[in-house]
N, C-alpha and C positions, 0 to 999 in steps of 0.2 A: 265766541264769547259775547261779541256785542248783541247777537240774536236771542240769547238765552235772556239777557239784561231787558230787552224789551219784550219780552213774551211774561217775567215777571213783571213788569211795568202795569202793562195791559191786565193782566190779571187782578192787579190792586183799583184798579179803577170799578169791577166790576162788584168789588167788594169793601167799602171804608172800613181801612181798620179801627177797631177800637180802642187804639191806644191813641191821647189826649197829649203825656206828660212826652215831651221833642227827644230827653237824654233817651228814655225806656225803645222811644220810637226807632231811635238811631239804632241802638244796641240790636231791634228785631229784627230791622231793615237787614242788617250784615248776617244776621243769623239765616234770613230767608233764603237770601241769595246763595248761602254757602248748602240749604239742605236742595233746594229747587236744582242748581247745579249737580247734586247727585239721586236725589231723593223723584223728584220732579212731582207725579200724582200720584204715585204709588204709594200702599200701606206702609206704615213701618211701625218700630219697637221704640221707647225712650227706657230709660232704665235709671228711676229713679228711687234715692233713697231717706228724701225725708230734710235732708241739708238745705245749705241756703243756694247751694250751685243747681242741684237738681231740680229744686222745686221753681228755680225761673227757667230751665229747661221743659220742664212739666207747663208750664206759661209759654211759654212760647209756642210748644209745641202746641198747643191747643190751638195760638191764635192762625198760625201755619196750618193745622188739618181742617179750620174754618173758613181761612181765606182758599184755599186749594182743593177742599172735597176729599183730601184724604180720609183713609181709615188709622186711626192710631191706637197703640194698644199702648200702656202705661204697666209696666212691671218694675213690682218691688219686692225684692228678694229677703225671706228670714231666715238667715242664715244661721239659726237655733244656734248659736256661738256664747249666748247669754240668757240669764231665764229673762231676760227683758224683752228679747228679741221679738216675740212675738207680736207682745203687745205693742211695741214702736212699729211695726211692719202696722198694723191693722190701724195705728194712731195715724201712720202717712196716708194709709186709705182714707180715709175717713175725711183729713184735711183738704186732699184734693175733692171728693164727694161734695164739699161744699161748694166747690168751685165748678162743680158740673164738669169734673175731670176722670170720670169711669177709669180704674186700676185692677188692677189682678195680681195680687198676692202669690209668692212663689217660694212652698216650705223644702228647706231642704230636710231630706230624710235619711242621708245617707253616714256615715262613720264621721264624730266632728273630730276634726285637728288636736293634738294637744303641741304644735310646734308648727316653727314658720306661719304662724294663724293668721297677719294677713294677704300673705301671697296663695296659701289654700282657700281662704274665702273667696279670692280673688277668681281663682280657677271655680269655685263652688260656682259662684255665682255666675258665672259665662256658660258652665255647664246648664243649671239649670232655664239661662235665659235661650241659649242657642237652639237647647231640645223643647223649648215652647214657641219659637221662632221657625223651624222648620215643621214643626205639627200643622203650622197656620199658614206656612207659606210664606213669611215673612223674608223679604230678602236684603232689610233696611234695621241697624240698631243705632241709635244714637245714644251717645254719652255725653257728663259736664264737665268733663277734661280739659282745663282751663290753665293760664299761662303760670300758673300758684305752682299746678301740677308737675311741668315741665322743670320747672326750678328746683323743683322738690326731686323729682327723678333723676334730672343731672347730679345732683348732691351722692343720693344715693348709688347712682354706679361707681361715681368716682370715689366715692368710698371703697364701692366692692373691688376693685381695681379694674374696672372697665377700657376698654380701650378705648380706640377713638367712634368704632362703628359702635360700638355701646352707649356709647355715652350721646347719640343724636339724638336730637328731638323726639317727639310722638311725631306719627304724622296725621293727618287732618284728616285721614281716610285709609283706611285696607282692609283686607279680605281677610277675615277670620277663619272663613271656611268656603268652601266651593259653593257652599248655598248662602251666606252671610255678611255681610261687610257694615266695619263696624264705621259710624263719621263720628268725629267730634268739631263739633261745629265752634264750639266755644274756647277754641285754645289762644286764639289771640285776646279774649280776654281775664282782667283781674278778678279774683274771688271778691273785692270790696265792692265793683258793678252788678256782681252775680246779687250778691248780698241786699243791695240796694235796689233792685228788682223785686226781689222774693218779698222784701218788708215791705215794700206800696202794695204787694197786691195780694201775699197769705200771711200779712204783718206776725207769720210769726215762722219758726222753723227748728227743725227736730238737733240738736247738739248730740255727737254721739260721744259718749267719755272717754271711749278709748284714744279720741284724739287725743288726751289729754295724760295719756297713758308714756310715761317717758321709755317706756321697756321695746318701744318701737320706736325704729332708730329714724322713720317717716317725723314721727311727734319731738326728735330728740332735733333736727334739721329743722323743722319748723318753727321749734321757739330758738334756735339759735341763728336764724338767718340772717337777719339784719348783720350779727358780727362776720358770718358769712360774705355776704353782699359786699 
């Protein structure tokens, strides 16, 4: 472990990062070390969608395939779920474009859900990211699965009546598939850090309504957390 820690060390010397502001710096610093430990130089996937978690994923990730020479491919998934969907897919494009952050748009075309909508999207979208990941070779996906997430998860099994192996955490890393393994690099951190990321540097970020949709029992947890807590 200690070797891996100086071999990223030695590599930031060879490249100054561009990040100024010390909180942003720390936050990337822990992000680095958690992708370099599994990721190292090799390509990989981020998969983002527009939010305030993904799109300082999308930031990061940039500043990580800049300091290290990777290749990174940016996919955002339209999960045609909404006649909006489209155009918020090409609105996420567009915003990373200015940031000199190259994406690739990814339509689903297949039969949409009219139930369970979004643990089928959830699956939609792993399907379509996984079979664009092995077209390329990709053997690296990273997600913003952050510690907001965990809390929210735990709620909902223990709802469902989960037991105890249910109701574990995510973990920071697994194998999707024989060809795939997905990190989430961001789970020890808060959505209000992610937030505060995304606003210094694409001062703005896409709100999707269904969050706010109480008929998913995610959104219904969410605003009642705190009495939770």
């Amino acid at each position: 472990m200690r070797r891996k820690s100086l071999i990223v060390t030695k590599k930031v010397k060879k490249k100054k990062l561009s990040i100024k502001e010390p909180k942003i710096k720390q936050l990337y610093i822990k992000f680095k070390n958690i992708i370099f430990n599994n990721v190292k130089e090799e390509s990989f996937a981020l998969a983002v969608s527009g939010g305030s978690d993904s799109l300082c994923l999308a930031y990061f990730g940039k500043i990580y395939s800049s300091e290290f020479k990777n290749k990174m491919h940016v996919l955002i998934v339209n999960h045609a779920l909404r006649k909006e969907s489209k155009r918020e897919a090409l609105r996420v494009k567009k915003m990373l474009e200015k940031k000199a952050i190259p994406s690739k748009v990814l339509n689903w075309k297949g039969k949409i859900p009219k139930s369970n909508i979004q643990q089928n999207a959830r699956h939609m979208r792993y399907s379509l990211i996984s079979k664009y990941c092995l077209s390329k070779k990709i053997k690296y996906l990273i997600t913003a699965h952050h510690v907001d997430d965990q809390i929210e998860n735990f709620f909902i099994r223990l709802f469902r009546g989960s037991g105890l192996t249910g109701l574990s955490s995510m973990p920071e890393s697994f194998d999707y598939s024989n060809n795939l393994k997905i990190i989430r690099p961001l789970l020890a951190y808060r959505k209000t850090d992610l937030k505060y990321v995304t606003l210094k540097y694409f001062k703005t970020y896409i709100q999707d309504p269904s969050n706010e949709d109480e008929k998913y029992l995610r959104v219904r947890i969410r605003k009642h957390r705190k009495n939770l807590e």
